[in-house]
N, C-alpha and C positions, 0 to 999 in steps of 0.2 A: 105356234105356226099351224094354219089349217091346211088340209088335204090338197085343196087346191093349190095353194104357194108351194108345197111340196111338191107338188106335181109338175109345175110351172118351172121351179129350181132343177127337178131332175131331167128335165125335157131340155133344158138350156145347155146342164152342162154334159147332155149326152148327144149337143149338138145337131137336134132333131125341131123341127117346126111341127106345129099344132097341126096340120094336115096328115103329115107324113108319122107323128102319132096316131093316131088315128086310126089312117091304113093298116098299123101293127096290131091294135088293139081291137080291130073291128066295129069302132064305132063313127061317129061324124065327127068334121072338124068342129061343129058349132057346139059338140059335145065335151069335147076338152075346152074349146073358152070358156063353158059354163063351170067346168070342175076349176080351172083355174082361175076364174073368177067368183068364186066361192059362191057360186049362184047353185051350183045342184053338186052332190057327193053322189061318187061311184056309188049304184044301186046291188052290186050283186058281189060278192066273192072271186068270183072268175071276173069280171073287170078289173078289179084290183090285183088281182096273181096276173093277167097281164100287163097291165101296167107297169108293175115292178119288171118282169120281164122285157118288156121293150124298152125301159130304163136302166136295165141292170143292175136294180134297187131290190136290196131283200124286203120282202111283203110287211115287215113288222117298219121299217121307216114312215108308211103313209098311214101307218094306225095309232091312235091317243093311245097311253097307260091302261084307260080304263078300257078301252077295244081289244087289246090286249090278253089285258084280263080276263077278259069275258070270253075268248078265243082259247085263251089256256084253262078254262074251267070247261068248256065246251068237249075238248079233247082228252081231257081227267076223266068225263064223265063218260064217253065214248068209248076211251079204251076199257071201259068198268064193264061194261055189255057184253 
């Protein structure tokens, strides 16, 4: 499943319209159709930690294994500093 469909599922069952996302997240509606239309993926970090916040989705449901990964090796490496 892509980000989009995920995003599009957790928008539904938290009873919220692509608009009224939006508003939460500070971006446009025409911005969620395009993420849940798998036309464009959230560009930044802080969209996606919002998103799960106006959905009540922990941040790791809209990320693949491999985003993940790459996420927890980022933070291995961070706490090393």
């Amino acid at each position: 499943m892509e980000i989009g469909d995920k995003i599009k599922k957790a928008r539904k069952r938290a009873g919220l319209t692509q608009k009224e996302l939006a508003e939460k997240v500070d971006v446009t509606a025409r911005c969620i159709q395009y993420y849940e239309g798998n036309i464009r993926k959230p560009q930044s970090t802080e969209i996606i930690i919002k998103l799960a916040a106006a959905l009540n989705e922990d941040v790791s449901y809209f990320l693949s294994e491999q985003e993940l990964s790459i996420m927890r090796e980022n933070e291995m490496f961070i706490g090393e500093a």
